[in-house]
C-alpha positions in Angstrom: 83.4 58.4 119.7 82.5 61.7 117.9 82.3 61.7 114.5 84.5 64.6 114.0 86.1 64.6 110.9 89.4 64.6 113.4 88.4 61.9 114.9 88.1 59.7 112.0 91.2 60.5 111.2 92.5 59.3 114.3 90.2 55.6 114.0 91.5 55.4 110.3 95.3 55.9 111.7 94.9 53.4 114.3 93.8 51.0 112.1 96.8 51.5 109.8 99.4 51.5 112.7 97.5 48.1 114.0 97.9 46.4 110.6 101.6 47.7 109.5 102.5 46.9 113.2 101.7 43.0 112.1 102.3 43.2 108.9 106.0 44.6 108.6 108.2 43.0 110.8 106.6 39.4 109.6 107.0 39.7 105.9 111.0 41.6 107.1 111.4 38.6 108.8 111.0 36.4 106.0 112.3 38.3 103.3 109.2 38.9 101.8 107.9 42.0 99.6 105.2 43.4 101.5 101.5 42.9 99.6 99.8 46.0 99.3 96.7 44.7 98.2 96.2 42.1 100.9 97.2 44.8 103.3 95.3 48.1 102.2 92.1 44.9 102.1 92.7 44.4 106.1 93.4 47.6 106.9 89.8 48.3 105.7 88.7 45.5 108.0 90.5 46.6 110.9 88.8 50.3 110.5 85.3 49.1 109.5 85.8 46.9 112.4 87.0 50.2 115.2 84.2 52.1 113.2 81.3 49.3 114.1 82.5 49.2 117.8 82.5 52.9 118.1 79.3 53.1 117.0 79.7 55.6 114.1 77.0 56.4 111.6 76.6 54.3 108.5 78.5 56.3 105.8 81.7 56.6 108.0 81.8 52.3 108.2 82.2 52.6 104.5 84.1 55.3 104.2 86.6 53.8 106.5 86.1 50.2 104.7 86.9 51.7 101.7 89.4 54.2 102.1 92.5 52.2 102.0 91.7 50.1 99.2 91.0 52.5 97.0 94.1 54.5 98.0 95.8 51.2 96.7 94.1 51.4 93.7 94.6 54.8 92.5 98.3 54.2 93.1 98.0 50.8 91.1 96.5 52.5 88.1 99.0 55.3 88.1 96.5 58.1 87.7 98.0 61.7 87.1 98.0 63.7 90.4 96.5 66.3 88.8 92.8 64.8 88.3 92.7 63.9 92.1 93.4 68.2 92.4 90.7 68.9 90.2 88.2 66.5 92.1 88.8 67.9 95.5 87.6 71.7 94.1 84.7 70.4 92.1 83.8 68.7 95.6 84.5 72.0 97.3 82.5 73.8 95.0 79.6 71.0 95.3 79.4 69.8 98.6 81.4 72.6 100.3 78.8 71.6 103.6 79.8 67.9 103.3 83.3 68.4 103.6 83.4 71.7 106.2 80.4 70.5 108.2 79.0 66.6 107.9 76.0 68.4 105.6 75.7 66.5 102.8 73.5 67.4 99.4 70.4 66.5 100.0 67.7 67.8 97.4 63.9 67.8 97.9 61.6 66.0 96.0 58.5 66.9 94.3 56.5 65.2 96.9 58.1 67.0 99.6 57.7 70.2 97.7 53.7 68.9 97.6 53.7 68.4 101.5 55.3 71.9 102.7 53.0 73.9 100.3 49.6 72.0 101.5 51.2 72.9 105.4 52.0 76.8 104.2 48.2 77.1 103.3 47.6 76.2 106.5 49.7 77.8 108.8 49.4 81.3 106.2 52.8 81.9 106.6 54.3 85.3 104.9 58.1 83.9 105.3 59.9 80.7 104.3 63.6 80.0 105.1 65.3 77.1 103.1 68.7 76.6 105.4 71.0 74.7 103.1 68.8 75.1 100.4 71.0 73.7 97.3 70.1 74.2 93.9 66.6 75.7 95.1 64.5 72.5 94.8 63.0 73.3 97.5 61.7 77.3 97.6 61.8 78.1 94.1 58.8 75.9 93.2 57.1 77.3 96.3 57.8 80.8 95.5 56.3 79.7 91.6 53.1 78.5 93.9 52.9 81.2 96.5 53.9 84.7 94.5 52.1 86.7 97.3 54.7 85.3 99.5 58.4 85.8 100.7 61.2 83.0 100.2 64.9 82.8 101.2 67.5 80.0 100.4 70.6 79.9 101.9 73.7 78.0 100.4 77.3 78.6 101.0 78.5 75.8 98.2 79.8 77.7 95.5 78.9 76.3 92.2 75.4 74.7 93.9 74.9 78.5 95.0 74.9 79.4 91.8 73.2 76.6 90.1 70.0 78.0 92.1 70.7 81.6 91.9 70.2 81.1 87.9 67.3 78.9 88.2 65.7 81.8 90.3 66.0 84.2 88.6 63.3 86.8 87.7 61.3 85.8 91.0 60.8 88.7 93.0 59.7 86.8 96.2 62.6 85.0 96.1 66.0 85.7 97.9 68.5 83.9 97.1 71.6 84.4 99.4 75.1 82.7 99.4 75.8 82.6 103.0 76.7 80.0 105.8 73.5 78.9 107.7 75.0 79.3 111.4 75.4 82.9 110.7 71.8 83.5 109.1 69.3 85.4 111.4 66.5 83.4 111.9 64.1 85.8 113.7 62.1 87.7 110.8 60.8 84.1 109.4 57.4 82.2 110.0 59.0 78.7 108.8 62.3 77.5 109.2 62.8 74.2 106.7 66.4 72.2 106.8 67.2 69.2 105.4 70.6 68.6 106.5 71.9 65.3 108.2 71.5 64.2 112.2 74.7 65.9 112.8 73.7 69.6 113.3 70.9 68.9 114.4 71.4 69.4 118.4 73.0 72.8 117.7 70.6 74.0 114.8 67.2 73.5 117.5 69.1 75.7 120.1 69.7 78.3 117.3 66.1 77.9 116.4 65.1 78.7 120.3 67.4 81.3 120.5 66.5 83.4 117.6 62.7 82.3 116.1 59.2 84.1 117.3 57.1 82.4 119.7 54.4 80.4 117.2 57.0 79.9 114.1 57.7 77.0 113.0 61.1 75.1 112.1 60.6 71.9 109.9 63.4 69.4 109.4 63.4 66.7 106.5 64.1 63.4 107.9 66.3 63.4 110.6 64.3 64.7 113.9 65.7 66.6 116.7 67.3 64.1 119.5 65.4 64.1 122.5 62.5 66.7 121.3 59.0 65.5 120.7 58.0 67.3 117.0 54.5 69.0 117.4 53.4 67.1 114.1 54.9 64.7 111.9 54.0 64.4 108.5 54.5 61.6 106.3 55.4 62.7 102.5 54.4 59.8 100.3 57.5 58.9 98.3 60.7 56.1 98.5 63.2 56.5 100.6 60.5 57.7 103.3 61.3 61.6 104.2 58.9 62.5 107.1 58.6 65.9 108.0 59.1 66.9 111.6 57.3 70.3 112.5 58.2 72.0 115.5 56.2 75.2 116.8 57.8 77.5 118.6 
């Protein structure tokens, strides 16, 4: 099954009709108040369960264990509809690319940041794209390191867009854009760098093929390209392991 947000939608319904199919005309049969709790707690089952056997990705198991129950438990504790209005826009505003696109925030560390400067000695390349590039963790300390160089993050999160447009500011190598990656040009840079999640993936390496120069490079943080062999791999020493997977064009 695809792991379309639609489509969860439809694994978490069936899992609710399944349960409430059982579950209401036994306790209407005996008279019986129905109990949430007990209910929301095998609904959660019943979707972790469709969610296992469809063979989604991790996060959507839990998300689908836990999405029921803790629908229960807001409603228990009575919370003020308001707050749930004001958590959905600073989630919009944050991870804008989780919620329109399966691209979570991921942010760079420094050892990853250690890794793609040693491999931009090497390859001497003028131009750096950062697609999805967050609060700049990733290009602003390169464009500190390489000032003779060019730089370009692209983020279409709001308030994360902005987080790195202030932290970059007064760097004149450094262009800082608020735009959606599927609609940035990729043919003027030398290095292409995402870290994204194994979702767009597919689609982002026939982008790449379509648009980048012969000999550029597109480098992608941890989740390789299905079915493509990377030119180089390189291991960035640090916990969670985040290999880099470089592939020339």
């Amino acid at each position: 099954m695809s792991s379309t947000p639609t489509r969860q939608l439809a694994l978490q319904g069936a899992a609710v009709i399944l349960v409430l199919s059982l579950a209401w005309p036994y306790f209407g049969w005996q008279s019986d108040a129905m109990p949430w709790l007990e209910t929301s707690l095998s609904i959660g089952a019943v979707a972790l369960a469709l969610a296992t056997l469809s063979r989604q990705p991790w996060w959507w198991r839990v998300i689908h264990a836990l999405f029921m129950p803790l629908i229960w438990l807001t409603h228990s504790l009575a919370i003020d509809p308001g707050w749930f209005l004001l958590a959905f826009i600073l989630l919009l505003l944050v991870y804008r690319g989780a919620l329109t696109g399966q691209i979570p925030l991921y942010l760079s560390n420094r050892e990853t940041v250690d890794a793609l400067d040693e491999l931009l000695g090497e390859l001497e390349a003028q131009r750096f794209l950062d697609l999805g590039a967050g609060v700049g963790s990733t290009v602003i300390p390169l464009a500190d390191r390489w000032p003779e160089r060019h730089f370009t993050g692209v983020e279409n999160a709001p308030l994360t867009w902005l987080t790195g447009k202030l932290h970059g500011l007064g760097r004149n190598n450094l262009d800082w854009r608020w735009e959606d990656l599927w609609r940035m040009p990729l043919h003027e840079f030398d290095v292409v760098y995402a870290f994204l999640s194994p979702v767009p993936m597919p689609e982002l390496w026939k982008k790449a093929q379509a648009e980048m120069r012969p000999g550029s490079f597109f480098i992608s943080n941890s989740f390789p390209i299905p079915g493509v062999a990377p030119t180089r791999v390189i291991e960035v020493a640090c916990m969670p392991p985040r290999p880099l997977y470089c592939y020339r064009l």
